[in-house]
N, C-alpha and C positions, 0 to 999 in steps of 0.2 A: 924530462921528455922535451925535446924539439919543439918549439912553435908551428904549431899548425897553420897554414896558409888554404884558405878558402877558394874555390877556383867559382867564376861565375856561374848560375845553373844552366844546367843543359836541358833541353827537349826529351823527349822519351826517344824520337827519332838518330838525336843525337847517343843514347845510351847504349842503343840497340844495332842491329846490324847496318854498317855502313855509315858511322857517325865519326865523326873526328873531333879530334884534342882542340881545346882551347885555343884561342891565339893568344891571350891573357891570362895564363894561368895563375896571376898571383892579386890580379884587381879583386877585392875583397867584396862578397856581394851583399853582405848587410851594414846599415849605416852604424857607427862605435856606439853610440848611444845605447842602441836599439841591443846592440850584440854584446854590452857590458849588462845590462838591465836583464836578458835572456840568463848568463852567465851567473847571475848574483841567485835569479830565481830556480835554477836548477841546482845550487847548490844547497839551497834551501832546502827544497822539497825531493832530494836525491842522497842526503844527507847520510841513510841507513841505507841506500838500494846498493846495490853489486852494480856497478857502472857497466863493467864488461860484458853482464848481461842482456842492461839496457840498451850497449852498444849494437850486440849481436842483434837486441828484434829491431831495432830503426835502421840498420844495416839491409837485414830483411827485408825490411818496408819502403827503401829507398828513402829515407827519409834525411839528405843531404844535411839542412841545417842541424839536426840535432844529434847528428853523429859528430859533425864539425867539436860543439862543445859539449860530447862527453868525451871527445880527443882529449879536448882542453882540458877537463873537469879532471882527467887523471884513466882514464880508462885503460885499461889493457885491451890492448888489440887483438891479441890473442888468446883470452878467453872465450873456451869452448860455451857454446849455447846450450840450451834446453837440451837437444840433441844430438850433442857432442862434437858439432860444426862451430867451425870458428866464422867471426863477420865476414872476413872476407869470401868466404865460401857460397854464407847465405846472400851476400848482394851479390855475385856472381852470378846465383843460378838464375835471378831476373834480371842481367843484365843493366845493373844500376852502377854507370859508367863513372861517374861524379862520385859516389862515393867511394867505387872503388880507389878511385884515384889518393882521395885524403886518409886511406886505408892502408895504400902503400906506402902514403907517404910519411904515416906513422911507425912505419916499419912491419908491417905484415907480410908474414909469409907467403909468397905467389905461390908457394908448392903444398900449402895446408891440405889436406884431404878431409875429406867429410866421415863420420863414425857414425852411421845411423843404425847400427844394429838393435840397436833398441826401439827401433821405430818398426814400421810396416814397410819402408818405405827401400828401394832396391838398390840407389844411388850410394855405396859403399865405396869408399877410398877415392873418392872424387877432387879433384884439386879443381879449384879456381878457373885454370883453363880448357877442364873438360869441362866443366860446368856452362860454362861461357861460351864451347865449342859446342855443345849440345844444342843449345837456346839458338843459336845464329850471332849472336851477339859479336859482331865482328871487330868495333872499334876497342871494345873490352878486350879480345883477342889480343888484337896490335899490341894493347898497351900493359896487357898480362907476358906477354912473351918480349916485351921493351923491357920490362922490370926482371926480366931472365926467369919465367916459367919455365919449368922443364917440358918441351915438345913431346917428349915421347915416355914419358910418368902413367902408368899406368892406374887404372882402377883396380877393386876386388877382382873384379872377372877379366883383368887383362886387358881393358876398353882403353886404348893410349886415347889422347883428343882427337887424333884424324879419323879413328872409329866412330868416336860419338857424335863426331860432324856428320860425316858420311851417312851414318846409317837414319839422320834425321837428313839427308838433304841440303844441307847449309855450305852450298857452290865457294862462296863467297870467303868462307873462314876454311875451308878445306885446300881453296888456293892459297892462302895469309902463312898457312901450316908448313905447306911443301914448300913454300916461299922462302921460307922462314930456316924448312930441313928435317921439317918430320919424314919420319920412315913412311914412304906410303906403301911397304909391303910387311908391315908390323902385325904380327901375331897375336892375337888373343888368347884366352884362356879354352879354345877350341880351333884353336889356330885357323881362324878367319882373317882375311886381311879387309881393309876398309872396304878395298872393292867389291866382294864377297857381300860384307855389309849393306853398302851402295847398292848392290844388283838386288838383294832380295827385297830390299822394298821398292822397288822401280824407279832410282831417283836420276832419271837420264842425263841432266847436265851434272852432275856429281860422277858417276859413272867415267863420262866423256874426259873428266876434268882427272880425275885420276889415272885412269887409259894414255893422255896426255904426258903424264908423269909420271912411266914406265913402269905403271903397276903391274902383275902378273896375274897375266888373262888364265893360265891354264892352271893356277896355283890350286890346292886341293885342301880341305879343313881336316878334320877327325871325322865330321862323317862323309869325306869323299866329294864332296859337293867343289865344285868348282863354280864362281861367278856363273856362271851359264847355266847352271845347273840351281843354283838360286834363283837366277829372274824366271827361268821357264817354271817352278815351281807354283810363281805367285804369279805367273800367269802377264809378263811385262815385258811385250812384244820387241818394243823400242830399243830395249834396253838387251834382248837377246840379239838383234840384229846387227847393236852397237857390238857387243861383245864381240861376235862372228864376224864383223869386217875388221875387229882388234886381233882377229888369231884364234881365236875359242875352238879347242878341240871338239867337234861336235858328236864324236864317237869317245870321246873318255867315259870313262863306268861310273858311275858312283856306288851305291851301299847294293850288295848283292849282282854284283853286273848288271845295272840296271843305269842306262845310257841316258843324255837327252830326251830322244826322241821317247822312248819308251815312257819316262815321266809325262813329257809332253802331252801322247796317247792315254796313257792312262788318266789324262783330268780332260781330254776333249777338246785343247785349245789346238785346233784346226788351225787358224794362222802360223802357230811356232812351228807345229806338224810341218806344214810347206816350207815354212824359212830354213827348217833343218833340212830337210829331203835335198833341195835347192840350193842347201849348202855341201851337200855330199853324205848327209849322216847313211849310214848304212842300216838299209831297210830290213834288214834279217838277220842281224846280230842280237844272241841271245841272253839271256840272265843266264844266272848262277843257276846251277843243277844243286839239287837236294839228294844224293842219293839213295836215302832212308825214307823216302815220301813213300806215298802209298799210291801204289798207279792204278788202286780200284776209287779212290775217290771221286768225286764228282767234282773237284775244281782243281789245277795247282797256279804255280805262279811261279814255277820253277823253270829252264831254260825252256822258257818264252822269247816268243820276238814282239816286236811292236802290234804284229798283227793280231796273234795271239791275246795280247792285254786288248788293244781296240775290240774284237770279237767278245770279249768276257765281260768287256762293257759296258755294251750297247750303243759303242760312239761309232754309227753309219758312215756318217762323211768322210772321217779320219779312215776308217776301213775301207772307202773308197779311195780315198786318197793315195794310201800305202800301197793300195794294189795297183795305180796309177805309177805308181811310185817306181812298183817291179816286186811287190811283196810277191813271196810264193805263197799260195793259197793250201798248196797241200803240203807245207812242211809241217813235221809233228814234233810235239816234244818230247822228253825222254821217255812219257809215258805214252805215246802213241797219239795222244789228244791233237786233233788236228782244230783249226782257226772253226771252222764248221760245226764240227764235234761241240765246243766250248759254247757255238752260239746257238744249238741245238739245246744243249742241255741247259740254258740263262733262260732260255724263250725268246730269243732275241729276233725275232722275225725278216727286220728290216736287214739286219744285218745277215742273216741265212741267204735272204735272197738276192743280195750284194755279192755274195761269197757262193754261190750256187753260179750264177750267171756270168763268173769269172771262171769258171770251171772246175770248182771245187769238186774235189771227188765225195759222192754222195754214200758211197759203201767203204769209205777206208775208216779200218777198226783202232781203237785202242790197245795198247797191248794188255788189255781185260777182254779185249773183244766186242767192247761195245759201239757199234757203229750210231753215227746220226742219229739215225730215225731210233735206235735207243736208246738212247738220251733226250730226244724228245718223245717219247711213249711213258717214259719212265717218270719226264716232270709234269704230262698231263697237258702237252704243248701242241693241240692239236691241227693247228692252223701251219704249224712249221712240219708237223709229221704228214701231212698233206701236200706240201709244196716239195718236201724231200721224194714222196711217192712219186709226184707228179715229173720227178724231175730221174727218177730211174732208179729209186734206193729199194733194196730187195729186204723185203718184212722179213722174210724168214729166213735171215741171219743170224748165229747163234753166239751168245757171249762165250768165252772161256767155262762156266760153271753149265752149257747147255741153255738158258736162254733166251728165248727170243724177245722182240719188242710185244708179241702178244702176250708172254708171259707177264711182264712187269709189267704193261697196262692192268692187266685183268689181277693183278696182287695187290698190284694203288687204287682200282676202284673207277680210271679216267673212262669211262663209259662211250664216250665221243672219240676217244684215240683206238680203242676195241672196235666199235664200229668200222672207222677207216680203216684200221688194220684190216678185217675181216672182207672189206670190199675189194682192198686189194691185192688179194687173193693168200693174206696170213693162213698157218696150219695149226689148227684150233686142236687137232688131235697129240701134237709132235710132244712131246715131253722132252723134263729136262735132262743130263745128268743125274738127278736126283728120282725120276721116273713120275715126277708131278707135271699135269696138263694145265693148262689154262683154265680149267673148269676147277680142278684141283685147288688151286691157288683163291678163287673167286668163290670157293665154298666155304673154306677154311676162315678169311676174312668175313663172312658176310654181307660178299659184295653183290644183293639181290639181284639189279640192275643187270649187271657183269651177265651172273648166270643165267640170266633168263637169254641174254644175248646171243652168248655162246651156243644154248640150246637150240633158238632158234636159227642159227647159223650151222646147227647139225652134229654139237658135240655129244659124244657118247653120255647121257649121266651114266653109265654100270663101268664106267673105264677104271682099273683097278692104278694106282701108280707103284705098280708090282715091281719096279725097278728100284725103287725107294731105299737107301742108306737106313737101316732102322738101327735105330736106338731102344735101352728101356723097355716102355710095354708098348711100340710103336710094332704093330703087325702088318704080316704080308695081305695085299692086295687091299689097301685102302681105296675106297672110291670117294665121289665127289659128299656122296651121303655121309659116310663116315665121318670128315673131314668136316661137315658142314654141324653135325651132329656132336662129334667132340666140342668144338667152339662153343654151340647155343648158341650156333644159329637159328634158330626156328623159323626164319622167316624163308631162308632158301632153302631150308628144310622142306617146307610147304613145295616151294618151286618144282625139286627138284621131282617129289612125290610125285606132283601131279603131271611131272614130263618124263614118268616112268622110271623113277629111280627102284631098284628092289628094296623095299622096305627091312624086310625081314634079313638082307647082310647089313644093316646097318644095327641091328638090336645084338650088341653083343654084351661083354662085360663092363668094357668103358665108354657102351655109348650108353646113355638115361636120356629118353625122349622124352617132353614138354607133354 
């Protein structure tokens, strides 16, 4: 082996980002004495040890001098450590510039990659200059890509060094890279490019500095995401605006045609909201359609607009904003759900009466049939089914199955939404499709409350729901008694008795009273 020549020490300052090479690299920093006396006792008491692994942990520990002589002492440089990483790998990834240096100059490979599959630990196929492009460690850099590192060598996951810089941040070693001729639109193992990288964690001069170096603003990963579409996720203003004056499509789709602005909307960041609108995003461009969705359900997520996700929300501002914006307030989606509809049925008050005073139409149905005020009747939302009366919505509208918002209060038991309905001049008598009345529905449940309400709002207790689809041992002309009597109910049993229900049609075969 080559005589090893000792370079004076350096500062941690110097090891780390923004240090430089020696002007003396060969003044030797311990006195001969001193360093033959070191020399004599390490061979002593090192005699049995595996040098190359002693190498690897003082490598690790930055520990300059006594890497120097187990150079000397005969060490392989390239014996893997505890962990299957060679020394130069481990002084790399703390940036221990001094050693790396007497590392190389033993002849270590700049392209080693690290093997930690056996560890916990995630840093797989790492070489020396990502390791050192990760940390910031810039002078390491220089002097890793002086010794002819490969720039664009990847990791396990495809992370070249200008990823690993990037996505840490590290301005300084990601200009050194391109300087240098790293790819800066180099692919990952999800085909992200640095900038990609750079935007999702919001590292703005990183960002800028790649932009610079004719990164590709509108480039897309495997999940669709574009730069712009990373920083708006994690929410980094800066870095969306840098993008947008770099070119950033601000209407490309990502996963399920789901745009910028709609990400944006969807987590509430009102600033990027504006910065998109502002830049032209188009305010009523929709998701993906599901065609096999269910259009009786009670929420989708399917060709939606921005406004649609703000309403389903609860993000006020943003839904002012959009409507500001030029959002249509009554567009619906494939299933009829209009922006209203969605924040009728969340309970979303604040936003109902944002989207009411915009002109939202208060009677437009789903194609179930369900208008507003039944979908808030139906979640128990009384304070919005109030504001919707107030504002023209007609109670006795009936769903596709017949119906109404009185019916599914008085089936759920919402006592306080029966009320309103009822004052607002709801029709307690009207039955559904099925030939069941609201009284029908609130017997059956046991919902005491309900029926006392109803009753005294004037419903029939002797009303038969003679219309009724029967099944089984389900017979003609059920009344509320019947109904309340099958269940065990007893307790609107009692009610409906003593508000003149006929006893005696309710004692038949399958009713047994308490």
């Amino acid at each position: 082996m080559a005589e090893v020549q000792i370079a004076p020490s350096l500062t941690r300052d110097e090891r780390g980002q923004g240090g430089h090479l020696p002007n003396n690299p060969q003044q030797p920093r311990w006195p001969r004495a001193a360093s033959e006396y070191a020399s004599v006792r390490r061979r002593r008491f090192m005699e049995d040890a595996d040098l190359g692994l002693e190498l690897y942990e003082a490598a690790r520990a930055g520990n300059e001098e006594t890497v120097f002589w187990l150079l000397r002492d005969g060490a392989d440089v390239r014996t893997p450590g505890q962990l299957g990483s060679q020394a130069i790998c481990a002084a790399a990834r703390n940036g221990e510039f001094a050693v790396i240096r007497l590392l190389i100059a033993a002849g270590a490979d700049v392209n080693a990659t690290t093997e930690l599959s056996r560890s916990d630990n995630a840093q797989d196929g790492w070489t020396p200059l990502n390791l050192a492009s990760s940390g910031g460690y810039k002078a390491v850099v220089d002097m890793l890509i002086a010794a002819g590192a490969n720039l664009n060598q990847c990791t396990d996951a495809a992370d070249a060094p200008l990823h690993s810089a990037s996505v840490e941040g590290r301005t300084p070693v990601v200009e050194a890279l391109i300087a240098a001729g790293a790819d800066v639109n180099q692919l990952n193992n999800i085909s992200s490019t640095p900038l990609i990288r750079a935007s999702e964690k919001g590292h703005l001069a990183t960002v800028n500095a790649l932009l610079a170096s004719g990164a590709d603003v509108n480039h897309t990963n495997e999940d669709n995401w574009t730069a712009l579409y990373a920083a708006i996720e994690n929410d980094h203003l800066k870095v969306v605006q840098a993008l947008i004056d770099a070119g950033s499509d601000v209407n490309r789709c990502g996963q399920e045609r789901w745009t910028p602005l709609h990400a944006a909307t969807a987590s509430g960041y009102l600033s990027i909201v504006h910065a998109l609108i502002v830049a032209g995003a188009t305010v009523d461009k929709t998701t993906v359609v599901f065609p096999l969705s269910d259009p009786t359900a009670e929420s989708h997520a399917d060709g939606w607009t921005a406004l649609d996700v703000a309403s389903d929300g609860c993000e006020v501002d943003v839904v002012q904003m959009l409507i500001d914006g030029g959002a249509d307030v009554n567009r619906s989606d494939p299933h009829g759900w209009t922006p209203l509809n969605s924040a009728a049925n969340k309970g979303q008050l604040a936003v109902a009466q944002v989207l009411i005073a915009a002109g939202a139409d208060v009677n437009q149905a789903s194609t179930a049939g369900w208008t507003p005020v039944y979908s808030a009747s139906k979640g128990g939302h009384k304070l919005i089914v109030q504001a919707l009366i107030d504002a023209g919505a007609d109670v006795n509208l009936q769903a596709n199955d017949g119906w109404a918002p009185i019916h599914v209060a008085a089936n759920v038991g919402h006592l306080t939404v029966v009320h309103a309905l009822i004052a607002a001049g709801a029709d307690i008598h009207r039955a559904t499709d099925s030939g069941w009345t609201p009284l029908n529905f609130a017997s059956r449940e046991g919902r005491a409350s309900v029926v006392e309400a109803l009753v005294v709002a004037g419903a029939d207790v002797n009303q038969s729901n003679s219309r009724q689809k029967r099944q089984m041992l389900l017979q003609d002309g059920d009344t509320p008694l019947h109904n309340a009597s099958t269940s065990g109910q007893e307790a609107v049993v009692r009610v409906l008795i003593a508000a003149g229900a006929n006893y005696a049609d309710a004692v038949t075969h399958r009713h047994v009273l308490a």
